[in-house]
OpenMM code with the backbone's topology and positions (N, CA, C; nanometers):
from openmm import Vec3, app, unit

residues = "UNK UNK UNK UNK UNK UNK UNK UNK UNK UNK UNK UNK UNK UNK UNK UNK UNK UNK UNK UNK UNK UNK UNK UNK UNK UNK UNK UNK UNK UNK UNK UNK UNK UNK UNK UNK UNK UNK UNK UNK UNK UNK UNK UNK UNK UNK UNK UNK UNK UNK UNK UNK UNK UNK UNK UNK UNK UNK UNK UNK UNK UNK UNK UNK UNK UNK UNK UNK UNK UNK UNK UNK UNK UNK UNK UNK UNK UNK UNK UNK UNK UNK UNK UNK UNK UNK UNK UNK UNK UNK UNK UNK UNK UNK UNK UNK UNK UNK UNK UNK UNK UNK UNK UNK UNK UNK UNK UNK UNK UNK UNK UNK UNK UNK UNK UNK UNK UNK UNK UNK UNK UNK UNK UNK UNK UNK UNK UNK UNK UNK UNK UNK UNK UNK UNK UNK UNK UNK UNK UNK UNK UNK UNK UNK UNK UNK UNK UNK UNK UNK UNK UNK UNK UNK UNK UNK UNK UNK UNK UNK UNK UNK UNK UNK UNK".split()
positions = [
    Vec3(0.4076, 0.9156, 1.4671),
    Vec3(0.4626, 0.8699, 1.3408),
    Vec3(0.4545, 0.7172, 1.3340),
    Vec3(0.4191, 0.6464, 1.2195),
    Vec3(0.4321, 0.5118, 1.1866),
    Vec3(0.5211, 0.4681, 1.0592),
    Vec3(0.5761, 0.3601, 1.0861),
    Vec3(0.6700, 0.3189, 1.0116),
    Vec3(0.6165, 0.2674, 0.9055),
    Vec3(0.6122, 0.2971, 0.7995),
    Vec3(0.6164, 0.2274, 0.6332),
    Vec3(0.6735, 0.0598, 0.5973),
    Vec3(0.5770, 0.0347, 0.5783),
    Vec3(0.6189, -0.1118, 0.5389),
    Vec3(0.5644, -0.2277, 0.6688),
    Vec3(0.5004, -0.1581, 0.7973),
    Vec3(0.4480, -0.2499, 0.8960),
    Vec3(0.3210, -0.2861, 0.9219),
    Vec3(0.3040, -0.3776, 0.9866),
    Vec3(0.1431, -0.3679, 1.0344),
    Vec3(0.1127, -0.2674, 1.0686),
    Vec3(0.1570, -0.2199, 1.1598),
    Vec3(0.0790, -0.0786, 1.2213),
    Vec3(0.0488, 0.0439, 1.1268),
    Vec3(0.1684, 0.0363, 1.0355),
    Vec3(0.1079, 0.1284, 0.9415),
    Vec3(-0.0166, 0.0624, 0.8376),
    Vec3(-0.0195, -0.0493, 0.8171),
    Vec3(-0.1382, -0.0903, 0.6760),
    Vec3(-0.2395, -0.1067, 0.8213),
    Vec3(-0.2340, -0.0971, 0.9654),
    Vec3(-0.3569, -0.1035, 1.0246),
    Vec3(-0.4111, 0.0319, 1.0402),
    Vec3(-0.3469, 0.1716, 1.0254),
    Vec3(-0.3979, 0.2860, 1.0358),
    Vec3(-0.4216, 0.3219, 0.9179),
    Vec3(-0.3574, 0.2796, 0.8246),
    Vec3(-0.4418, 0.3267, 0.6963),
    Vec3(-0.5589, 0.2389, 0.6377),
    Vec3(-0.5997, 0.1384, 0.7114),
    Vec3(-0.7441, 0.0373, 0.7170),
    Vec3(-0.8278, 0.1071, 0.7800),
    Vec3(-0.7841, 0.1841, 0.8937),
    Vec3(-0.8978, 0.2746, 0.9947),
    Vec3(-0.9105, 0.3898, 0.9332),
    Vec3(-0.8219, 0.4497, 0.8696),
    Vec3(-0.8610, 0.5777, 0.7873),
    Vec3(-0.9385, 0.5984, 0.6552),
    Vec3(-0.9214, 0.4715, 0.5751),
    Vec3(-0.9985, 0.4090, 0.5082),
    Vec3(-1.1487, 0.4205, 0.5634),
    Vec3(-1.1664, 0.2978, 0.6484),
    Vec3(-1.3102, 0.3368, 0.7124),
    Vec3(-1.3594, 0.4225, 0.7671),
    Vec3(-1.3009, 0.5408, 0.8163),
    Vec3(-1.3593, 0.5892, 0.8451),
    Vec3(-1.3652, 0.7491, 0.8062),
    Vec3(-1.3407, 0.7564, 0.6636),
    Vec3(-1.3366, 0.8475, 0.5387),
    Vec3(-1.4648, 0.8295, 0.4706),
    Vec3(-1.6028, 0.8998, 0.5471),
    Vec3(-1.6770, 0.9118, 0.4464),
    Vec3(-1.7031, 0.9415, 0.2724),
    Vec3(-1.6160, 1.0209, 0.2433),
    Vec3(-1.5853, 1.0650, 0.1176),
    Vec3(-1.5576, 0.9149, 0.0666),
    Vec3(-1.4432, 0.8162, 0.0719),
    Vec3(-1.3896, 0.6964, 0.0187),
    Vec3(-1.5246, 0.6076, 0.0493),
    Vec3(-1.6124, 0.6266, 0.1331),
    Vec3(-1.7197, 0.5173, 0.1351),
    Vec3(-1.7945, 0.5143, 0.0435),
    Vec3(-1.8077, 0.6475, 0.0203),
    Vec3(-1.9358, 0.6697, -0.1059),
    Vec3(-1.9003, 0.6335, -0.2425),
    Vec3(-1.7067, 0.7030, -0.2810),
    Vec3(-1.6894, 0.6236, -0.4225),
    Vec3(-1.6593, 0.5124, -0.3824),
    Vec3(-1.6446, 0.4749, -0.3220),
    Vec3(-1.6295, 0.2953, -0.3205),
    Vec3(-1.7321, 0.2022, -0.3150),
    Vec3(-1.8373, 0.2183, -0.2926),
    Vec3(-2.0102, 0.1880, -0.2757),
    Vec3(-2.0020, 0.1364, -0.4155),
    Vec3(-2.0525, -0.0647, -0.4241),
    Vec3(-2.0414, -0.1023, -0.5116),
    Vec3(-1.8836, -0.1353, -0.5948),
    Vec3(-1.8096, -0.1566, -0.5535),
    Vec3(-1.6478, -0.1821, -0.5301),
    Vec3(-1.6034, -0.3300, -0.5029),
    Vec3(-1.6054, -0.4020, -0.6155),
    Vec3(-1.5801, -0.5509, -0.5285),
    Vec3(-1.7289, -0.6497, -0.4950),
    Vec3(-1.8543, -0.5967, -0.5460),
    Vec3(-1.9541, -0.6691, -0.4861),
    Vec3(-1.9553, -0.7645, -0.6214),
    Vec3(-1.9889, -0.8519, -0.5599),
    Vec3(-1.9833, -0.9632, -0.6805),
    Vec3(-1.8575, -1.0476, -0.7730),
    Vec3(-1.7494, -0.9559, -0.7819),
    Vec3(-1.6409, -0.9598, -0.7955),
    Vec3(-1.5200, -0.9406, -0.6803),
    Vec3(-1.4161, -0.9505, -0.7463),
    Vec3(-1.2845, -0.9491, -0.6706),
    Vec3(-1.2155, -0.8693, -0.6448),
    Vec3(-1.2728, -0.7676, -0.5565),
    Vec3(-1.1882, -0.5959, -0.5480),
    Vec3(-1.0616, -0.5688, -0.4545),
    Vec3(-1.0163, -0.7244, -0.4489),
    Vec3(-0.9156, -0.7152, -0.3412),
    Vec3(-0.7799, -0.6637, -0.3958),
    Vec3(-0.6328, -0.6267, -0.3264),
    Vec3(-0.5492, -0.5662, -0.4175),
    Vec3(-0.4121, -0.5917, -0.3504),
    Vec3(-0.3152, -0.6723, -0.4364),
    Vec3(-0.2342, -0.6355, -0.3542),
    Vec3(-0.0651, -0.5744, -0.3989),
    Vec3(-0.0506, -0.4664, -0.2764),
    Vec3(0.0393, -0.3642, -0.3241),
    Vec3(0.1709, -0.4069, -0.3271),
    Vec3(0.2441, -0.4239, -0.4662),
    Vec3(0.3769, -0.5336, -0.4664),
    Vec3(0.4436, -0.3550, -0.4005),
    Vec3(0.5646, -0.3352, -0.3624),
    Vec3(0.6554, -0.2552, -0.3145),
    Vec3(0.7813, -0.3557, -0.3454),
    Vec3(0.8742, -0.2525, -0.4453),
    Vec3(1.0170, -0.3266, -0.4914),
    Vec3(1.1110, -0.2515, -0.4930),
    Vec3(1.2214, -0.3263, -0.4798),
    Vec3(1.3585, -0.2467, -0.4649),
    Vec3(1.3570, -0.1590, -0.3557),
    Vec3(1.3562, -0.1977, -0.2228),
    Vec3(1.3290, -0.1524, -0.0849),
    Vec3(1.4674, -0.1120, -0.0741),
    Vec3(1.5372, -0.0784, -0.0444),
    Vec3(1.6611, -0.0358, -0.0329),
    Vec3(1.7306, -0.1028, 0.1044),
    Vec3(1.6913, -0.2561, 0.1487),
    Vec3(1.7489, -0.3279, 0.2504),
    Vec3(1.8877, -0.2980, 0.2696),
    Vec3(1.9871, -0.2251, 0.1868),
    Vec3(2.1054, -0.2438, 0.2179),
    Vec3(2.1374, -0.0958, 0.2621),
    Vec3(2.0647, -0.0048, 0.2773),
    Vec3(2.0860, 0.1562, 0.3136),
    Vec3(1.9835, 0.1260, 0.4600),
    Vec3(1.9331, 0.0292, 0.5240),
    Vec3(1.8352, 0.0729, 0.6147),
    Vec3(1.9148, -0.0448, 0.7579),
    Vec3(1.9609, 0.0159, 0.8252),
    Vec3(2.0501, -0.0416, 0.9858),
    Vec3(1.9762, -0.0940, 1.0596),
    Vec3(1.8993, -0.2237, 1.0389),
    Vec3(1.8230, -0.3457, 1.0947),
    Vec3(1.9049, -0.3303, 1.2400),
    Vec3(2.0183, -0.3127, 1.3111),
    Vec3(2.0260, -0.3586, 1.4387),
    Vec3(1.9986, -0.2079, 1.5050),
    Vec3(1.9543, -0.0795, 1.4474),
    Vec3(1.9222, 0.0296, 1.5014),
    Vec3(1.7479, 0.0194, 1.4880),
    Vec3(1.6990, -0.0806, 1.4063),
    Vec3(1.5609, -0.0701, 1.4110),
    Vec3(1.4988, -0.1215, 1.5899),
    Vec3(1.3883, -0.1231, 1.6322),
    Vec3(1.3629, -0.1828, 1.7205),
    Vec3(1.3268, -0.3209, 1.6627),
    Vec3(1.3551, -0.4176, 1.7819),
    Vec3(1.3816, -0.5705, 1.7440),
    Vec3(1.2399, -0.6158, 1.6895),
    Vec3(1.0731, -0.6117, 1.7653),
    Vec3(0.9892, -0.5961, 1.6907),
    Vec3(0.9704, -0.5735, 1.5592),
    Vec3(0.9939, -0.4546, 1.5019),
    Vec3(1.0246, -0.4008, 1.3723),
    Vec3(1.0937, -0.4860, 1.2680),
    Vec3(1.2313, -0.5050, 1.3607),
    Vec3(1.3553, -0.5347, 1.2837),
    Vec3(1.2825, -0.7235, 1.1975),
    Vec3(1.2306, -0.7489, 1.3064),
    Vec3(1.2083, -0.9219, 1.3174),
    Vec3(1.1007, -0.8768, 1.1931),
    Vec3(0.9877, -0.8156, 1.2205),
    Vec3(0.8863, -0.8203, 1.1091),
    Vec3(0.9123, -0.7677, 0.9053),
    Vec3(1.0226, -0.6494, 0.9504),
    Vec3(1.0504, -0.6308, 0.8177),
    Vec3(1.1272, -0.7642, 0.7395),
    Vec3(1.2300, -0.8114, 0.8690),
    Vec3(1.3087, -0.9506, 0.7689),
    Vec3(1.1810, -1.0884, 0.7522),
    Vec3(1.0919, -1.0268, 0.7885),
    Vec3(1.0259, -1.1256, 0.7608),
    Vec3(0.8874, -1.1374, 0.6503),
    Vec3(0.8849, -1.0342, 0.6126),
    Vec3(0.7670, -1.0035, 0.5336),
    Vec3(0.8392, -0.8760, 0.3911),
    Vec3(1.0148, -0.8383, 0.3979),
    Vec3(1.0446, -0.8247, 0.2800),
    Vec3(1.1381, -0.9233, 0.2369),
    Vec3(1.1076, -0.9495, 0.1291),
    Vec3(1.2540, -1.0882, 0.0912),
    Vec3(1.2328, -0.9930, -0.0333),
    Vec3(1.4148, -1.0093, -0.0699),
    Vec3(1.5106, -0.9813, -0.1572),
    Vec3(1.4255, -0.8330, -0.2280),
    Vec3(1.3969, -0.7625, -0.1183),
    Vec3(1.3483, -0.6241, -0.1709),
    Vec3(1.2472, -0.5947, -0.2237),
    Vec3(1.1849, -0.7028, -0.1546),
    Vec3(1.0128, -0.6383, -0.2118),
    Vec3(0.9026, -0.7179, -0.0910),
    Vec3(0.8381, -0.6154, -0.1229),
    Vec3(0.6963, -0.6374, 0.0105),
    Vec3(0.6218, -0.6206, -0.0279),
    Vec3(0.4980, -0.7536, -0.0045),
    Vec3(0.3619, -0.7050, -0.0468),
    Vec3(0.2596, -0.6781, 0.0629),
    Vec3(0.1566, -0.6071, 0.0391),
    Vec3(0.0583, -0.5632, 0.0814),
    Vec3(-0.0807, -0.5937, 0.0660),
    Vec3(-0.1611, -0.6795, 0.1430),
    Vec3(-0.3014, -0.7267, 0.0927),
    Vec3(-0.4012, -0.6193, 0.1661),
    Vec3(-0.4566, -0.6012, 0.0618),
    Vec3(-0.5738, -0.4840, 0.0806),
    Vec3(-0.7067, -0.5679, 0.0380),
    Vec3(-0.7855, -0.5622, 0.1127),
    Vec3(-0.9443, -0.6385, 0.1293),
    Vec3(-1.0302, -0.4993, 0.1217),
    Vec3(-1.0749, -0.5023, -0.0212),
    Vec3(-1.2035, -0.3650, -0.0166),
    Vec3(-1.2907, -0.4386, -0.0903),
    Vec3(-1.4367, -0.3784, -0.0510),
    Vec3(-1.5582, -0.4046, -0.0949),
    Vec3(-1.6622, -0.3128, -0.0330),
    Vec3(-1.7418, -0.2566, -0.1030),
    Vec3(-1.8408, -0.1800, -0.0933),
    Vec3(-1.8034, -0.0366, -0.0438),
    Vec3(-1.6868, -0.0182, -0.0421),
    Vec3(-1.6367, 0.1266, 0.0117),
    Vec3(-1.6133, 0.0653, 0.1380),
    Vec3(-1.5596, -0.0165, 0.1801),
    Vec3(-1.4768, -0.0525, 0.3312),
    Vec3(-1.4098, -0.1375, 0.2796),
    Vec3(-1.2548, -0.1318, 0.3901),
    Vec3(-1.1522, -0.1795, 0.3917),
    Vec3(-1.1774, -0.2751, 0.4743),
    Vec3(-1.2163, -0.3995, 0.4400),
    Vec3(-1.1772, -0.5002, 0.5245),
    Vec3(-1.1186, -0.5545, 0.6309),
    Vec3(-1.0102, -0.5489, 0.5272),
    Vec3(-0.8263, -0.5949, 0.6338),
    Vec3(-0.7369, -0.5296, 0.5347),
    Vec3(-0.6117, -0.5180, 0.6163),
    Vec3(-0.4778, -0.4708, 0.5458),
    Vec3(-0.3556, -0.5109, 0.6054),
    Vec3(-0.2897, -0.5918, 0.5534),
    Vec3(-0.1665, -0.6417, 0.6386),
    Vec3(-0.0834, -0.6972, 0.4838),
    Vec3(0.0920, -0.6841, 0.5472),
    Vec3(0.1705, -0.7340, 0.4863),
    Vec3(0.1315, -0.9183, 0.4692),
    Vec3(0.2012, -0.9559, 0.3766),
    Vec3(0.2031, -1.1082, 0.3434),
    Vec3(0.3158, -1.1488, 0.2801),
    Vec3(0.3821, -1.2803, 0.2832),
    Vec3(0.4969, -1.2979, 0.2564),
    Vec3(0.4704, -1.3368, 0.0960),
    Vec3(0.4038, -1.4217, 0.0751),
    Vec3(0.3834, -1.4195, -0.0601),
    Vec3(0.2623, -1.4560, -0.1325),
    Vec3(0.2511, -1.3553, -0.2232),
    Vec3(0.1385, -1.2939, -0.3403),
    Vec3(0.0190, -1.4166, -0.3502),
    Vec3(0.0904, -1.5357, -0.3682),
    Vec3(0.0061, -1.6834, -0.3781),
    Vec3(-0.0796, -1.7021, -0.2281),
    Vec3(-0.0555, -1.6703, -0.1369),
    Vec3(-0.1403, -1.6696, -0.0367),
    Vec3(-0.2591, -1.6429, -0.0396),
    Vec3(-0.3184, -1.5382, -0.1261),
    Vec3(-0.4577, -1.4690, -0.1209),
    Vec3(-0.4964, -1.4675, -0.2638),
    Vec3(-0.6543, -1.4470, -0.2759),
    Vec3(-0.6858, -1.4455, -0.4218),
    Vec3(-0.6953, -1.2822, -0.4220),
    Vec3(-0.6685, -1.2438, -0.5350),
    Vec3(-0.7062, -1.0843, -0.5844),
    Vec3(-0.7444, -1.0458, -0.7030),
    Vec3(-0.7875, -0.9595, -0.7197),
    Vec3(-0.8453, -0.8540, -0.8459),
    Vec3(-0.7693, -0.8409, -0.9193),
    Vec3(-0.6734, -0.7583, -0.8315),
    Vec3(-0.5528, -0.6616, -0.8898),
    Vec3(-0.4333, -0.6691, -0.8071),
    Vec3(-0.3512, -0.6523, -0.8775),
    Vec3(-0.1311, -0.6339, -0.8371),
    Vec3(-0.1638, -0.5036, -0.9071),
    Vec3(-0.0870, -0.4368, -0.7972),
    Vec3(-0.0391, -0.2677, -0.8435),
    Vec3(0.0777, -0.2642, -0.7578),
    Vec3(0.1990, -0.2761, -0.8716),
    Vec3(0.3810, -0.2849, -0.8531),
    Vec3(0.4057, -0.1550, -0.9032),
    Vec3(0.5372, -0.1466, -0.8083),
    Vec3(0.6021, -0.0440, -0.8269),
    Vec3(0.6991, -0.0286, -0.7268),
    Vec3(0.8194, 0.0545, -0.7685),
    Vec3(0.9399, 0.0781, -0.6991),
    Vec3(0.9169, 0.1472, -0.5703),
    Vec3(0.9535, 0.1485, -0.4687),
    Vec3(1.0074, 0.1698, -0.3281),
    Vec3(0.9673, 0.3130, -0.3119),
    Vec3(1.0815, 0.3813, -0.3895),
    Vec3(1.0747, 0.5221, -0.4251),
    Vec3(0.9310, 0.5778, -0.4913),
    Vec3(0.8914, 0.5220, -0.5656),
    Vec3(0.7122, 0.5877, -0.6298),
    Vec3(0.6706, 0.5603, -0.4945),
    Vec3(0.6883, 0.4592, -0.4359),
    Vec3(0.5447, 0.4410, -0.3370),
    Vec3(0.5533, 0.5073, -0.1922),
    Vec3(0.6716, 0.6041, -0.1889),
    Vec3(0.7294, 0.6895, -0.0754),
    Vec3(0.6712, 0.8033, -0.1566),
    Vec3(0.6456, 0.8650, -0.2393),
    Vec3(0.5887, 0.9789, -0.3019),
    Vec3(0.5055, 0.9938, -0.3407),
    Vec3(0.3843, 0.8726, -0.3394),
    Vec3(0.2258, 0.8428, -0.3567),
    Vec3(0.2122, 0.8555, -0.1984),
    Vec3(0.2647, 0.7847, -0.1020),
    Vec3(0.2383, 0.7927, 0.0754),
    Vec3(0.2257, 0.9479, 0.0725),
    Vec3(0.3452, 1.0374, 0.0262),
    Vec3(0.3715, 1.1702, 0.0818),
    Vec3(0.2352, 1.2844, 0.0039),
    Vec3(0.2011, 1.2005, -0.0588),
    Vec3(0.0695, 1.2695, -0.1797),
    Vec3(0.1429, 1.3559, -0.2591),
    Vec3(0.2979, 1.3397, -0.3013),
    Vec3(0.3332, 1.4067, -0.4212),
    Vec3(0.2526, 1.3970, -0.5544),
    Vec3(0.2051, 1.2864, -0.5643),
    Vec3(0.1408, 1.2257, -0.6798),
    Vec3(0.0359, 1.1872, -0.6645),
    Vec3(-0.0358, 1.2061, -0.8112),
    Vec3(-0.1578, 1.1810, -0.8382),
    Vec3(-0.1734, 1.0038, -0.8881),
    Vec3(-0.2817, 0.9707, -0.7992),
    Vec3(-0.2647, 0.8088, -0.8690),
    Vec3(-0.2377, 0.8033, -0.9849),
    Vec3(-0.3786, 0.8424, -1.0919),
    Vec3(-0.3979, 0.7935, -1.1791),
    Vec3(-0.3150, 0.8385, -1.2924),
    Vec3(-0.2277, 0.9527, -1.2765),
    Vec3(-0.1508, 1.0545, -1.3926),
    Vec3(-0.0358, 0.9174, -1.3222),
    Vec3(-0.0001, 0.8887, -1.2224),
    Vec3(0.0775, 0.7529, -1.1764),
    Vec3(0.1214, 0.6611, -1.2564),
    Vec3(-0.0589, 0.6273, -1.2997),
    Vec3(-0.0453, 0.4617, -1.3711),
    Vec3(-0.0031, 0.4876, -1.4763),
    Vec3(-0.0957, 0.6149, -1.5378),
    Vec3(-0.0870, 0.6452, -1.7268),
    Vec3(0.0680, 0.6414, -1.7436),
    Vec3(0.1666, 0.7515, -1.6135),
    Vec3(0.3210, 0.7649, -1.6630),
    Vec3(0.4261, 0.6517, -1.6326),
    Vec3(0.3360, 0.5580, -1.6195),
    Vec3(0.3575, 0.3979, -1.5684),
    Vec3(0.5058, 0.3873, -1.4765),
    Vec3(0.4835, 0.4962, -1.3661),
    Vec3(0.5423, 0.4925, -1.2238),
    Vec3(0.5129, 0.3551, -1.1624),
    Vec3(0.3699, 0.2945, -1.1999),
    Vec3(0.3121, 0.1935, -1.1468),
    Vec3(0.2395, 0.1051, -1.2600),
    Vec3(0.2937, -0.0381, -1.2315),
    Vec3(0.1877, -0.0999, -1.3386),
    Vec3(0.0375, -0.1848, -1.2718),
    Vec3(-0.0577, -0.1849, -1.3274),
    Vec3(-0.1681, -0.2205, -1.2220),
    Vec3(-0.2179, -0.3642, -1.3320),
    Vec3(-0.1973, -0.4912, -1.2404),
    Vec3(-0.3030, -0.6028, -1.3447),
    Vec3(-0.4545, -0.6275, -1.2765),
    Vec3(-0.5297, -0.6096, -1.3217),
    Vec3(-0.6534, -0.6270, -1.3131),
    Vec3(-0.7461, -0.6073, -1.4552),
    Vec3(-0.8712, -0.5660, -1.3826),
    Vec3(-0.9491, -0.5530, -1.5081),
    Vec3(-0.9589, -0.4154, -1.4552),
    Vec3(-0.8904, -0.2938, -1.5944),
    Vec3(-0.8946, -0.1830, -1.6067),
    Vec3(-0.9973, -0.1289, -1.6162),
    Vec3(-1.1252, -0.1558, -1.6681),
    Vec3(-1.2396, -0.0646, -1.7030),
    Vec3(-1.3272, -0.0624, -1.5287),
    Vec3(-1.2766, -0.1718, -1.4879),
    Vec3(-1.3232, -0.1266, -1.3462),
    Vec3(-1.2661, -0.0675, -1.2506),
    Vec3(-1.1744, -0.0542, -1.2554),
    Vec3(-1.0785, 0.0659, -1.2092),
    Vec3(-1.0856, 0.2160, -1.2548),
    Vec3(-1.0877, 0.2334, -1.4033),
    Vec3(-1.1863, 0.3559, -1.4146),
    Vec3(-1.2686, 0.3945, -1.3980),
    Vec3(-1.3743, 0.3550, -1.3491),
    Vec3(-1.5215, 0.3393, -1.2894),
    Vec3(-1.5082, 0.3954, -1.1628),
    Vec3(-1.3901, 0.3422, -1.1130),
    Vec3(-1.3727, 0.3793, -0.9154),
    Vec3(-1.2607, 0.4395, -0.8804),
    Vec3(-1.1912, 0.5394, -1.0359),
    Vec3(-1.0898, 0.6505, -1.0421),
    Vec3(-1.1022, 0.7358, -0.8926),
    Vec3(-1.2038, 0.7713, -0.8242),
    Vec3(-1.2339, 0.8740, -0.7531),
    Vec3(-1.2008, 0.8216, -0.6354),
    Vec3(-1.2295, 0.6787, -0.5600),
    Vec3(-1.2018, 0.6278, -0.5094),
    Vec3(-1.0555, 0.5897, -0.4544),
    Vec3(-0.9857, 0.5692, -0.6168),
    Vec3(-0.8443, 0.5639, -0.6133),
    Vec3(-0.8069, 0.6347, -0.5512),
    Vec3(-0.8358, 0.7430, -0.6042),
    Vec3(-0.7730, 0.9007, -0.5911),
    Vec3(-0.7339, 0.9210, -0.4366),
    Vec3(-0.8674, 0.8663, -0.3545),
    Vec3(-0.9077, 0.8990, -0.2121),
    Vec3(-0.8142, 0.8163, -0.1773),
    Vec3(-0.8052, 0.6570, -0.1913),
    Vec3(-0.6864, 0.5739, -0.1301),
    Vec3(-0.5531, 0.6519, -0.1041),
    Vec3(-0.4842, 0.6862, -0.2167),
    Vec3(-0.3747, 0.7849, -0.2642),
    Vec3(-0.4081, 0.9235, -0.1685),
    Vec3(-0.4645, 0.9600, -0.1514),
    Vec3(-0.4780, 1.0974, -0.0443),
    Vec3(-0.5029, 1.0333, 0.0578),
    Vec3(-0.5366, 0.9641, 0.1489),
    Vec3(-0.5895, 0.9071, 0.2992),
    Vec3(-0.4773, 0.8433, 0.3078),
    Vec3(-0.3873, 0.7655, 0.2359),
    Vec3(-0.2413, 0.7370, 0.3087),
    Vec3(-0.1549, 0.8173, 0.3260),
    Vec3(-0.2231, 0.9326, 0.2664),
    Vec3(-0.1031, 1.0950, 0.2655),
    Vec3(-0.1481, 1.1414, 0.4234),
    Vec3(-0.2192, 1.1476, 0.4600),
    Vec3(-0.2497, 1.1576, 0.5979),
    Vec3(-0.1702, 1.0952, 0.7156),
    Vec3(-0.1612, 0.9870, 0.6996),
    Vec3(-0.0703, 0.9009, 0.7823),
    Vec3(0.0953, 0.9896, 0.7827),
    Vec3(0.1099, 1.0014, 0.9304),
    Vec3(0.2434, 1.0856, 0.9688),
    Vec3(0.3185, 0.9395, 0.9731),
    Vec3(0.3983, 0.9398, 0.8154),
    Vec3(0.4687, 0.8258, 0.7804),
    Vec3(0.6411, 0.8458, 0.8287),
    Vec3(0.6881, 0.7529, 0.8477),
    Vec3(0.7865, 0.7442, 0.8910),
    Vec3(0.9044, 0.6349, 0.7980),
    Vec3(0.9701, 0.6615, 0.7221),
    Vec3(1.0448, 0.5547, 0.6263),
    Vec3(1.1638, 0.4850, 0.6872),
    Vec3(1.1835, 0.3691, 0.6704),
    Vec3(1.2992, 0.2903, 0.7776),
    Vec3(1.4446, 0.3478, 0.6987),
    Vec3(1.4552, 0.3564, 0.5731),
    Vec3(1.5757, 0.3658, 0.5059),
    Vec3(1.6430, 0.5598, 0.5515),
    Vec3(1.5472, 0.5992, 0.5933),
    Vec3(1.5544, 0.7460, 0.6131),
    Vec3(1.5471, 0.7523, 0.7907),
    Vec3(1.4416, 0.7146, 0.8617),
    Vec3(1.4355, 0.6969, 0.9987),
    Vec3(1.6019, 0.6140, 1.0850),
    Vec3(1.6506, 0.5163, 0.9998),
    Vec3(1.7211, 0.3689, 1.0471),
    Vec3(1.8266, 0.4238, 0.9438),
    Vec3(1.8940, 0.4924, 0.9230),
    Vec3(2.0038, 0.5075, 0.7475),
    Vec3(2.1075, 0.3894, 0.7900),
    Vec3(2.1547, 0.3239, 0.7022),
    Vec3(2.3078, 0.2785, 0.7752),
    Vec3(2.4199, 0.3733, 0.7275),
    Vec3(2.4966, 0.3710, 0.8516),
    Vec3(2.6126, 0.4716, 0.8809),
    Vec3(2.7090, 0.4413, 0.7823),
] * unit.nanometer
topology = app.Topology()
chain = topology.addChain("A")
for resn in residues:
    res = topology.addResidue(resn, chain)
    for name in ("N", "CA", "C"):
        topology.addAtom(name, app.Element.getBySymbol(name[0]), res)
């Protein structure tokens, strides 16, 4: 199991990424020439339901340090149907991107679990995405695959794993 919201988890879902033939092929042409990078805002984390001195200190040190005031972002590096890199960042201004795709804590614990379909996601605006939309419909299939290959990952949630008593 990996914990939600850490490196280790945005580093196994970078390796599952790559190495998901299916996601290589719709992603082929993804970012070439342009800016297909993305990064995943996560808000309203529920810091005050999750027992930081029951986390391990590793953990504990990295979540206070990469969520402030309940939200965490996520930089995702894709191009050509490979994932680059994937790691938390403290803030959004650090990196250039394509696209911000925000959304609450709770949607993005039920997109991980593959309750949900991305794109029926965006339309019921669970999630709002800024970029340039017509290229995002273009690489719907792709999406789709992102959204299923993190459903894979035997996720582990701190607010549910860590509850405070």
């Amino acid at each position: 199991m990996v914990l939600y919201l850490t490196k280790e988890w945005m580093e196994e879902y970078r390796k599952r990424l790559n190495q998901n033939k299916e996601y290589k092929e719709a992603g082929k042409g993804w970012g070439v020439g342009w800016n297909g990078d993305f990064i995943f805002q996560i808000e309203n984390i529920p810091v005050d339901k999750i027992s930081v001195k029951d986390l391990p200190a590793d953990v504990a040190k990295e979540l206070k340090e990469y969520v402030i005031n309940g939200t965490s972002y996520s930089y995702i590096q894709l191009k050509d149907g490979e994932c680059k890199g994937a790691r938390p960042i403290k803030d959004p201004k650090e990196v250039q991107v394509g696209f911000i795709q925000k959304g609450p804590y709770e949607n993005w614990k039920k997109m991980t679990r593959g309750e949900w379909d991305p794109t029926r996601a965006l339309l019921e605006r669970k999630f709002t995405l800024q970029g340039d939309m017509a290229k995002v419909m273009r690489y719907t299939r792709a999406a789709n695959l992102m959204a299923k290959i993190s459903a894979t990952i035997k996720t582990e949630f701190p607010d549910e794993v860590y509850p405070k008593k």
